[in-house]
Structure formats: C-alpha cells, structure tokens
PQR file with spaces between the fields and no chain letter, atoms N, CA, C, O and H, PARSE charges and radii, in Angstrom:
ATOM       1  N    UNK     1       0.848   -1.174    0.000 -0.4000 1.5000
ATOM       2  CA   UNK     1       0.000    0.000    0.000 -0.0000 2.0000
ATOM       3  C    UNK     1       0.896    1.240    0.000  0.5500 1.7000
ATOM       4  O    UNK     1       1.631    1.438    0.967 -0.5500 1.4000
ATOM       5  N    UNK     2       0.867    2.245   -1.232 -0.4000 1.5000
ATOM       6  CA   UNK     2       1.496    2.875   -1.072 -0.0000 2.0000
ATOM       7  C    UNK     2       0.288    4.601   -0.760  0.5500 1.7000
ATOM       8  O    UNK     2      -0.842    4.848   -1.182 -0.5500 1.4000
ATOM       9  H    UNK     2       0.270    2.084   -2.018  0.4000 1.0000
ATOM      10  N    UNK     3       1.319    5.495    0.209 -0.4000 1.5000
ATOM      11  CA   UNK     3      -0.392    6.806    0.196 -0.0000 2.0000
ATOM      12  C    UNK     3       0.596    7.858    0.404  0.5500 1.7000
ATOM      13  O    UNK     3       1.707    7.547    0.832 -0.5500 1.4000
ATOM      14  H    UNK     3       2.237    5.294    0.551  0.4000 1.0000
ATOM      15  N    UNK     4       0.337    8.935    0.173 -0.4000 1.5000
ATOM      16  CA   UNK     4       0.790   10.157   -0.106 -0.0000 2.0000
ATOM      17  C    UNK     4       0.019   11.505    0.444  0.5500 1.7000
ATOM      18  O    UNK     4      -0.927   12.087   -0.086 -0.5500 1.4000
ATOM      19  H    UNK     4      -0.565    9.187   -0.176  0.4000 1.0000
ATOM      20  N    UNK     5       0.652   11.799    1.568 -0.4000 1.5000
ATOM      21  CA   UNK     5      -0.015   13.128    2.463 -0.0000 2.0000
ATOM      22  C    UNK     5       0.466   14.273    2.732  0.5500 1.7000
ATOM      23  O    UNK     5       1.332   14.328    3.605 -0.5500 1.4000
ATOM      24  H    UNK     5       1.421   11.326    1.999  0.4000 1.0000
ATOM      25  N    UNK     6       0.127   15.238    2.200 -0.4000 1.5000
ATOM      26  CA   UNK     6       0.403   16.825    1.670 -0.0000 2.0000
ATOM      27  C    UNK     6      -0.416   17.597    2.726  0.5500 1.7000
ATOM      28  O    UNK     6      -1.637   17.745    2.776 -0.5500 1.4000
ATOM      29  H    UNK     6      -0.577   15.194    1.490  0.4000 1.0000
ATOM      30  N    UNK     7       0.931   18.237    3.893 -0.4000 1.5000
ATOM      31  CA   UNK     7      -0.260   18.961    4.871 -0.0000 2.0000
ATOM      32  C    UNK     7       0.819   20.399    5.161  0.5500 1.7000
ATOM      33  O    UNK     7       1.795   20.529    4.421 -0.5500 1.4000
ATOM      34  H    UNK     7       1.923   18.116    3.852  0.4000 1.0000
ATOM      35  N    UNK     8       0.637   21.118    5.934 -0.4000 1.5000
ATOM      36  CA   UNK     8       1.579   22.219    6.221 -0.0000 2.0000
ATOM      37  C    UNK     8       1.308   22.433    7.915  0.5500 1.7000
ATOM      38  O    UNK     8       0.302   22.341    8.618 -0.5500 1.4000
ATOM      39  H    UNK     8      -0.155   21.013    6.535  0.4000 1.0000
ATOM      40  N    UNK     9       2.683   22.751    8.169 -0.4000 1.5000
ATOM      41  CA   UNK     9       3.055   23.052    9.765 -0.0000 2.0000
ATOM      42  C    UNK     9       2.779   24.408    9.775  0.5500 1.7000
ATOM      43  O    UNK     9       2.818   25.340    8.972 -0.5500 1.4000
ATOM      44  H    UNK     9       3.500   22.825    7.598  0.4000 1.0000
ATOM      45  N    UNK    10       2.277   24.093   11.774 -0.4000 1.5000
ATOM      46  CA   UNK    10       2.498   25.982   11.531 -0.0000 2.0000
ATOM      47  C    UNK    10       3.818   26.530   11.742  0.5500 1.7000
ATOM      48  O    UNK    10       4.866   25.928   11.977 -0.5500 1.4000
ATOM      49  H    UNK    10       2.245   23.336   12.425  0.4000 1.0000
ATOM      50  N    UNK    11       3.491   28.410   11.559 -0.4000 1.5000
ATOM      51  CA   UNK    11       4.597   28.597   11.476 -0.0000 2.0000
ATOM      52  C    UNK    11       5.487   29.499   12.791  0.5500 1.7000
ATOM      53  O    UNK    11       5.096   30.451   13.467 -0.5500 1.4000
ATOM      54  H    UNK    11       2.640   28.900   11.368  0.4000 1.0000
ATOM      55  N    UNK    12       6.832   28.750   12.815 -0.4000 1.5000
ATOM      56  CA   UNK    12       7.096   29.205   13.966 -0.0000 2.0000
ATOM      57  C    UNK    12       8.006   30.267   13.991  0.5500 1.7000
ATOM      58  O    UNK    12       8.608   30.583   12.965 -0.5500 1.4000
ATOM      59  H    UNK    12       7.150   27.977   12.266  0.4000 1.0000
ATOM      60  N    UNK    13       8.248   31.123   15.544 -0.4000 1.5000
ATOM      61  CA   UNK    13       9.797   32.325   15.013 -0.0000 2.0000
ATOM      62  C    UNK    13      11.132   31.374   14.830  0.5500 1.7000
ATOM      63  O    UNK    13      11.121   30.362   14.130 -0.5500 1.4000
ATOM      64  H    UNK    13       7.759   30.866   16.378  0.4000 1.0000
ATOM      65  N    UNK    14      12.058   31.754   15.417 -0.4000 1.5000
ATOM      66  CA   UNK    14      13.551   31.090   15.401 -0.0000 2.0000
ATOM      67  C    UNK    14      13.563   30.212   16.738  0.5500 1.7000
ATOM      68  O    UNK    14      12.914   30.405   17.766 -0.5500 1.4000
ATOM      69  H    UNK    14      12.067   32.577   15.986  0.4000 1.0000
ATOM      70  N    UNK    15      14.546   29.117   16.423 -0.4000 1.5000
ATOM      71  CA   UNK    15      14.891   28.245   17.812 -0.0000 2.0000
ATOM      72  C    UNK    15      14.399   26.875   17.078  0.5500 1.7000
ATOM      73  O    UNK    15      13.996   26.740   15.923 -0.5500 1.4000
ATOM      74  H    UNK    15      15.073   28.960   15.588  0.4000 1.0000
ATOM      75  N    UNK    16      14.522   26.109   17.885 -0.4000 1.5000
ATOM      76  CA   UNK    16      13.877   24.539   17.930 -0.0000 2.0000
ATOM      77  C    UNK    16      12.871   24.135   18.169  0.5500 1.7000
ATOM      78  O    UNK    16      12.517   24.518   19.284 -0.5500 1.4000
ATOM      79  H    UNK    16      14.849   26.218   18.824  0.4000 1.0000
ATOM      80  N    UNK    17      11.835   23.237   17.466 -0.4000 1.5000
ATOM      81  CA   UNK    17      10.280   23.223   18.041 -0.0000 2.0000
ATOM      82  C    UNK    17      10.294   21.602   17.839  0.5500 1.7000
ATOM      83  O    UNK    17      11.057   21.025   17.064 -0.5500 1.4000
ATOM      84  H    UNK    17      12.122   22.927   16.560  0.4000 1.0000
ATOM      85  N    UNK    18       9.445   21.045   18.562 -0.4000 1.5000
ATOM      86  CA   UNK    18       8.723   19.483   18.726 -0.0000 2.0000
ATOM      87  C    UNK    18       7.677   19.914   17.709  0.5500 1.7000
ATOM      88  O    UNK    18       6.947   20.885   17.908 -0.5500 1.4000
ATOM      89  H    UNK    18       8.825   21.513   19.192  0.4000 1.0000
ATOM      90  N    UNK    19       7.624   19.135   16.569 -0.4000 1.5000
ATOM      91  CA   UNK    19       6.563   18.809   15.458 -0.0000 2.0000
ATOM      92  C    UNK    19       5.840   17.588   15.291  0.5500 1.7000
ATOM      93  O    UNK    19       5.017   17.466   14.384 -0.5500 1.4000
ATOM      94  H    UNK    19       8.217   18.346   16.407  0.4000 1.0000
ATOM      95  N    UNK    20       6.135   16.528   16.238 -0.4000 1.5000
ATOM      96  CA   UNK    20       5.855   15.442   16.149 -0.0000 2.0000
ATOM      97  C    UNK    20       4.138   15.367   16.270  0.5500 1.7000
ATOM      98  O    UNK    20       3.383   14.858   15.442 -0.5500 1.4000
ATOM      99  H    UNK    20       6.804   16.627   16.975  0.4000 1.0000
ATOM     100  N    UNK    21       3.819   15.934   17.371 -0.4000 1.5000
ATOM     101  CA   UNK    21       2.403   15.691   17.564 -0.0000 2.0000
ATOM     102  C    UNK    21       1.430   15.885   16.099  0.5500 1.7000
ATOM     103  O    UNK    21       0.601   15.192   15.509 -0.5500 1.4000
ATOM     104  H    UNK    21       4.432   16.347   18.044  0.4000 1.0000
ATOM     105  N    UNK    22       2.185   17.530   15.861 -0.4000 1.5000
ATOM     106  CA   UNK    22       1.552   17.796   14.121 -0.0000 2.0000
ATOM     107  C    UNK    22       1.244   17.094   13.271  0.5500 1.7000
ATOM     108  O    UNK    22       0.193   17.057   12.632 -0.5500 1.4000
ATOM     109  H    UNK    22       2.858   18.093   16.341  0.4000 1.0000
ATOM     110  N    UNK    23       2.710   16.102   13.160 -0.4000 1.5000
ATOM     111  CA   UNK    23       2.554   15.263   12.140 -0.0000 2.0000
ATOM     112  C    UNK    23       1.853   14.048   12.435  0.5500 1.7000
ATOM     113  O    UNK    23       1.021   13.675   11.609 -0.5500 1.4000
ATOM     114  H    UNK    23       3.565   16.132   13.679  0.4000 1.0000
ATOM     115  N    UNK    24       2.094   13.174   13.754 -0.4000 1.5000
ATOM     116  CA   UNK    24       1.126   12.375   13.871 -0.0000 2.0000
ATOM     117  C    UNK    24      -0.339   12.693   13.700  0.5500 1.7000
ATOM     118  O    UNK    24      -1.163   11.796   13.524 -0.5500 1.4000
ATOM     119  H    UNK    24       2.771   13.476   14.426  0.4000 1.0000
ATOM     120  N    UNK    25      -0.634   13.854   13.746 -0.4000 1.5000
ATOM     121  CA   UNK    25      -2.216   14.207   13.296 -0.0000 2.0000
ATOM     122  C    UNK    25      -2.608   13.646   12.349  0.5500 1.7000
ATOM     123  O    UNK    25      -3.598   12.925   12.470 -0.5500 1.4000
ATOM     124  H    UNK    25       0.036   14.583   13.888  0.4000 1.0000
ATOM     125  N    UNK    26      -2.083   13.763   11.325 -0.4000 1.5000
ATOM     126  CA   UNK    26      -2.071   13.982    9.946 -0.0000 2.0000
ATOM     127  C    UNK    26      -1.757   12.558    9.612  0.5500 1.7000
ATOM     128  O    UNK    26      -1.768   12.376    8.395 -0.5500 1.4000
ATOM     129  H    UNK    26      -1.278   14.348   11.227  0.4000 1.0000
ATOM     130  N    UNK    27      -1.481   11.495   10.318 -0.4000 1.5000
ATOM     131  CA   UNK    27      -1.198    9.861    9.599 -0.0000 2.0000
ATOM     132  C    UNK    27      -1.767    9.390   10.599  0.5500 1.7000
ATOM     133  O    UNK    27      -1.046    8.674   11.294 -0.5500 1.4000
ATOM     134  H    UNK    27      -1.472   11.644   11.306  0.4000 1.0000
ATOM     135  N    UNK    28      -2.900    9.540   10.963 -0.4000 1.5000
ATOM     136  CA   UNK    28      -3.840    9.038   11.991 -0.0000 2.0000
ATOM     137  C    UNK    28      -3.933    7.800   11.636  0.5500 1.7000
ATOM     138  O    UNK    28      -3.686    6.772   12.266 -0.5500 1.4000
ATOM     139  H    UNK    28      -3.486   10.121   10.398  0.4000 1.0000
ATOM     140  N    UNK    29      -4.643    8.117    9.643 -0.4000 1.5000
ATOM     141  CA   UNK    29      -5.159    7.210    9.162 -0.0000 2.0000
ATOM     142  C    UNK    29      -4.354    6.020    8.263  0.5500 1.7000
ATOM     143  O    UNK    29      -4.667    5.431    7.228 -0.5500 1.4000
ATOM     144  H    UNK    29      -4.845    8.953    9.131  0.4000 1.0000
ATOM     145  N    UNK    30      -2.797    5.925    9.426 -0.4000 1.5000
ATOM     146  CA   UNK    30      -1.933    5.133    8.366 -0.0000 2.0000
ATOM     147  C    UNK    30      -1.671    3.389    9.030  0.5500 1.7000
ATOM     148  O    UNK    30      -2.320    2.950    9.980 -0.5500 1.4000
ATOM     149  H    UNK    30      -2.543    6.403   10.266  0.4000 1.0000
ATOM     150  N    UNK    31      -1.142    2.999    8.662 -0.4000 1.5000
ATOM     151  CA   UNK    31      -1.711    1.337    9.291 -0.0000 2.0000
ATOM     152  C    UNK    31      -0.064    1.353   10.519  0.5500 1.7000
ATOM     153  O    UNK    31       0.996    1.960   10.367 -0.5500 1.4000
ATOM     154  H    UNK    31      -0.615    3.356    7.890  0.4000 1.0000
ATOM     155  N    UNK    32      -0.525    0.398   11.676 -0.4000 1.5000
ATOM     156  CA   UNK    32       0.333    0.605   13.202 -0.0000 2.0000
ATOM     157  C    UNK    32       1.836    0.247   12.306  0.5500 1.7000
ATOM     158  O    UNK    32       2.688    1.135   12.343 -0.5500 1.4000
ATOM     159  H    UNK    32      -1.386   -0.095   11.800  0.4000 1.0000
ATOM     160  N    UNK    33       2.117   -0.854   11.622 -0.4000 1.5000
ATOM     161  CA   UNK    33       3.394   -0.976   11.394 -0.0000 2.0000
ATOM     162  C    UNK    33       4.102   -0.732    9.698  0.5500 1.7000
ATOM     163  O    UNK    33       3.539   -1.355    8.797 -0.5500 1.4000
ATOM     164  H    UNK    33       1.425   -1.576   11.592  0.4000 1.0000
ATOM     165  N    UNK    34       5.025   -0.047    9.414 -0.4000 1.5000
ATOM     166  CA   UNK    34       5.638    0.018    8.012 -0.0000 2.0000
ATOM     167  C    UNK    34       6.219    0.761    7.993  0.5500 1.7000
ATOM     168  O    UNK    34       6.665    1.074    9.097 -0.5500 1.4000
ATOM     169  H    UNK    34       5.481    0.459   10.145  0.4000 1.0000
ATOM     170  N    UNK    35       6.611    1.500    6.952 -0.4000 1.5000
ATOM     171  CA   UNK    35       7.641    2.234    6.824 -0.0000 2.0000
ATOM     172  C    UNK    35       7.039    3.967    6.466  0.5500 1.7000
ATOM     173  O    UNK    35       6.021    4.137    5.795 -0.5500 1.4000
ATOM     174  H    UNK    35       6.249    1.246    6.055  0.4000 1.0000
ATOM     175  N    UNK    36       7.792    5.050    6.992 -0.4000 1.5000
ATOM     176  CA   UNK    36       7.327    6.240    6.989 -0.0000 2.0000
ATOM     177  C    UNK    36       8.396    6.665    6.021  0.5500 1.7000
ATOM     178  O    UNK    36       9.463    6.079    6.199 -0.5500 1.4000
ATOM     179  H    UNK    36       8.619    4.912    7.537  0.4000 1.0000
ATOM     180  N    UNK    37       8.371    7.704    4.857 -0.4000 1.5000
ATOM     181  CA   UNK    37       9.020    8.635    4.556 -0.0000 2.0000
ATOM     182  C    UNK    37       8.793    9.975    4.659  0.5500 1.7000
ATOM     183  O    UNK    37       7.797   10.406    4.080 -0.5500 1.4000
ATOM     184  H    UNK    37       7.503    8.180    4.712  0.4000 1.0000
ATOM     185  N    UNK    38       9.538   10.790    5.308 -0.4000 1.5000
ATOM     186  CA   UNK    38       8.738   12.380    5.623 -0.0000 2.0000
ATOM     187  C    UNK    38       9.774   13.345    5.009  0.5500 1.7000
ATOM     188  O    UNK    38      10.977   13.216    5.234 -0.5500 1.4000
ATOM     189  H    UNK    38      10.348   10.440    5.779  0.4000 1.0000
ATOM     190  N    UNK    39       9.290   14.265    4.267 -0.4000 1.5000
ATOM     191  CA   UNK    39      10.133   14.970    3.361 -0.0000 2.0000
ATOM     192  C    UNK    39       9.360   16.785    3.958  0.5500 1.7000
ATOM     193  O    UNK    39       8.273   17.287    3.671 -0.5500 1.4000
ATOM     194  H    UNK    39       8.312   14.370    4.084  0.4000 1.0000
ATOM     195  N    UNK    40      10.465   17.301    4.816 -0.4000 1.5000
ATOM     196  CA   UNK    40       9.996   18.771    5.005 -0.0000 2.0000
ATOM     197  C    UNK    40      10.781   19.476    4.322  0.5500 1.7000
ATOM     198  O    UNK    40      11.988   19.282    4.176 -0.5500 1.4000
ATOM     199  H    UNK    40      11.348   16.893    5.050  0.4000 1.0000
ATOM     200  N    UNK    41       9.989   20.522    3.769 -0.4000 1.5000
ATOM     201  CA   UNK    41      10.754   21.240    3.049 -0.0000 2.0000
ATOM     202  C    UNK    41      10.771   22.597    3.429  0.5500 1.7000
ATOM     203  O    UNK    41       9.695   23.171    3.602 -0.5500 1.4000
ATOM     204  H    UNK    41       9.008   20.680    3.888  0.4000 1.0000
ATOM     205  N    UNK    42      12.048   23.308    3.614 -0.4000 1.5000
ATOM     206  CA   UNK    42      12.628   24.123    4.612 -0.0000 2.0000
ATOM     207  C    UNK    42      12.213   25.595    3.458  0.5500 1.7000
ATOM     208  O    UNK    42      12.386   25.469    2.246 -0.5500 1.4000
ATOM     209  H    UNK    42      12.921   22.843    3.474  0.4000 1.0000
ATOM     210  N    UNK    43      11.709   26.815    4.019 -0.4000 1.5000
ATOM     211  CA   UNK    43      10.509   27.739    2.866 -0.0000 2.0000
ATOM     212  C    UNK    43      11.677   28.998    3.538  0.5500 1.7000
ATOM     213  O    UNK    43      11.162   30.115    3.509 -0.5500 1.4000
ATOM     214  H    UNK    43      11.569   26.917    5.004  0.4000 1.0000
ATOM     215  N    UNK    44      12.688   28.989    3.944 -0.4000 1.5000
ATOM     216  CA   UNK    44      13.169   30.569    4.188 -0.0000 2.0000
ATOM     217  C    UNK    44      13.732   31.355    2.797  0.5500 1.7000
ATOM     218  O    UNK    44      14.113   32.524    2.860 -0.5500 1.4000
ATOM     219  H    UNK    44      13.106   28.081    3.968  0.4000 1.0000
C-alpha cells in the first residue's frame, strides 16, 4: 500500500520546536506498522 499526504506546519519564530504531535495528526489514518518517509521542506 502505497499513500501520499500533503499537509503544512504551523509557522514558527527562530529556535527549535517538537513537530511530532503535528505530524502524527495527519497519519492518523496510516496502518500501526511500516515504513514512513517524511520529506519537510525548509521555505526561508
């Protein structure tokens, strides 16, 4: 099964942030075990 999910983070000032929760939002609907590829793409 291959699936493909197109979402956007919010946006933050400067420093380091935990995004994890974000993204687990967003693959709620993905099955408990396999493989993830996550591609962020950095907009400065």
């Amino acid at each position: 099964m291959v699936r493909q999910i197109e979402f956007s983070l919010s946006e933050y000032r400067y420093g380091f942030h935990l995004i994890t929760p974000q993204i687990l939002s967003h693959l709620s609907e993905l099955p408990e075990t396999g493989l993830l590829n996550l591609f962020i793409k950095h907009t400065s």
